[in-house]
C-alpha positions as CSV (number, residue, x, y, z in Angstrom):
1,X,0.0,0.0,0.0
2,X,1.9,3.4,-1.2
3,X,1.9,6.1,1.5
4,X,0.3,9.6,0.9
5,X,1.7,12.6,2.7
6,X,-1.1,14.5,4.6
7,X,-1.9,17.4,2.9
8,X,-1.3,20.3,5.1
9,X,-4.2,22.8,5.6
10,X,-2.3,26.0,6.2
11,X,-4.0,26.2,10.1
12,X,-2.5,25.3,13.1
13,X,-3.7,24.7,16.1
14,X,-4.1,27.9,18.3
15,X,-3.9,27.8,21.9
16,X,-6.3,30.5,22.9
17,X,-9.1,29.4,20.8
18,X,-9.1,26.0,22.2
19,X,-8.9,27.8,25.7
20,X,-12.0,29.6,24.6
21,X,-13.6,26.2,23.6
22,X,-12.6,24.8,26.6
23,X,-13.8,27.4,29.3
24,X,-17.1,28.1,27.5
25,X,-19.9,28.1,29.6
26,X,-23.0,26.0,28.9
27,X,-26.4,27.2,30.3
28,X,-29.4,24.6,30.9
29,X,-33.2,26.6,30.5
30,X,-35.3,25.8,32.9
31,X,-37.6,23.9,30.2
32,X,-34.0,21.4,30.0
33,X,-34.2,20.7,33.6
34,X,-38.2,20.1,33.6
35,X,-37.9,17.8,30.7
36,X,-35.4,15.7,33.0
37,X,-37.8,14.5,35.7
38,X,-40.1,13.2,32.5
39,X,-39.7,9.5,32.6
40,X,-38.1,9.4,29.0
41,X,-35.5,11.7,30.2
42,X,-34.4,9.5,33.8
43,X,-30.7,8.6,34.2
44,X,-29.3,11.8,32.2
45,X,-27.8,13.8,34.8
46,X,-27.0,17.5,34.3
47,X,-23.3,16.6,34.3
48,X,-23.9,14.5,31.4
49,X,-25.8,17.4,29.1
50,X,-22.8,19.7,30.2
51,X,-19.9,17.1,29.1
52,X,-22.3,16.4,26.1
53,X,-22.7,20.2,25.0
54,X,-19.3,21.4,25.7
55,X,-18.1,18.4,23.2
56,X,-19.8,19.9,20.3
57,X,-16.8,21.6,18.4
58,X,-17.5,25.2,16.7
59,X,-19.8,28.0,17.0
60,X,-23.9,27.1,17.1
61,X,-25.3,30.1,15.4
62,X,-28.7,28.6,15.4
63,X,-30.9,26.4,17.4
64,X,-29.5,22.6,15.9
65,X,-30.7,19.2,17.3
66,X,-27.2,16.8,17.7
67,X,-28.1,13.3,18.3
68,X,-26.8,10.2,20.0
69,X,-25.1,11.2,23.4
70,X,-25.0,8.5,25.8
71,X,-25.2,9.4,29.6
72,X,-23.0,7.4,32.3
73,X,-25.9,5.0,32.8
74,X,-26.4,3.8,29.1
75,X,-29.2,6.2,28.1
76,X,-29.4,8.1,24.5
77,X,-30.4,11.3,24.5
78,X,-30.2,14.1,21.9
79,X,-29.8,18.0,23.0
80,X,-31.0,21.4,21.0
81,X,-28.2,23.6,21.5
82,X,-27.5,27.3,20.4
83,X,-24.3,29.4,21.2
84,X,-25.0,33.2,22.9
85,X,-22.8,35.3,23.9
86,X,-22.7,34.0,27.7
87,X,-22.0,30.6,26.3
88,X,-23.3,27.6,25.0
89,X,-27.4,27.6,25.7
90,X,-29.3,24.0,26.0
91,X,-33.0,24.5,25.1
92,X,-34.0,21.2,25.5
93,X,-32.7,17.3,25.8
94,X,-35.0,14.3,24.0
95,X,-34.5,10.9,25.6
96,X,-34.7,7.9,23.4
């Protein structure tokens, strides 16, 4: 099998955005923490939604649905995230 250099992309990986990723802030609504004493939503604990919506990489301009998160205890659960300028905002988490 030949070998292919990888192309290089001209960016390099800057140390104060990934700070800025890192130390973003994520804010649950009120309507996220209702939704997780529904019955669909039991065994996602907030720590999971936070470890969940600080993963997403980027910038959210817009409320988007990202699916297939797994909490600690095995449960699926999808999150509707949107960036503002306090951080990252979670509208709302769907159990599966």
């Amino acid at each position: 099998m030949p070998f292919f250099p990888r192309k290089k992309t001209g960016r390099s990986a800057n140390p104060a955005h990934i700070r800025e990723l890192a130390a973003m802030k994520v804010i649950i609504t009120e309507h996220a923490r209702k939704r997780l004493r529904d019955l669909r939503q039991d065994k996602i604990s907030i720590s999971d939604i936070i470890s969940a919506a600080s993963g997403i990489p980027g910038r959210i301009p817009t409320a988007t649905r990202f699916r297939g998160f797994v909490a600690k205890p095995g449960r699926v659960f999808d999150i509707v995230a949107k960036d503002i300028p306090d951080g990252r905002l979670v509208i709302t988490i769907i159990g599966k």
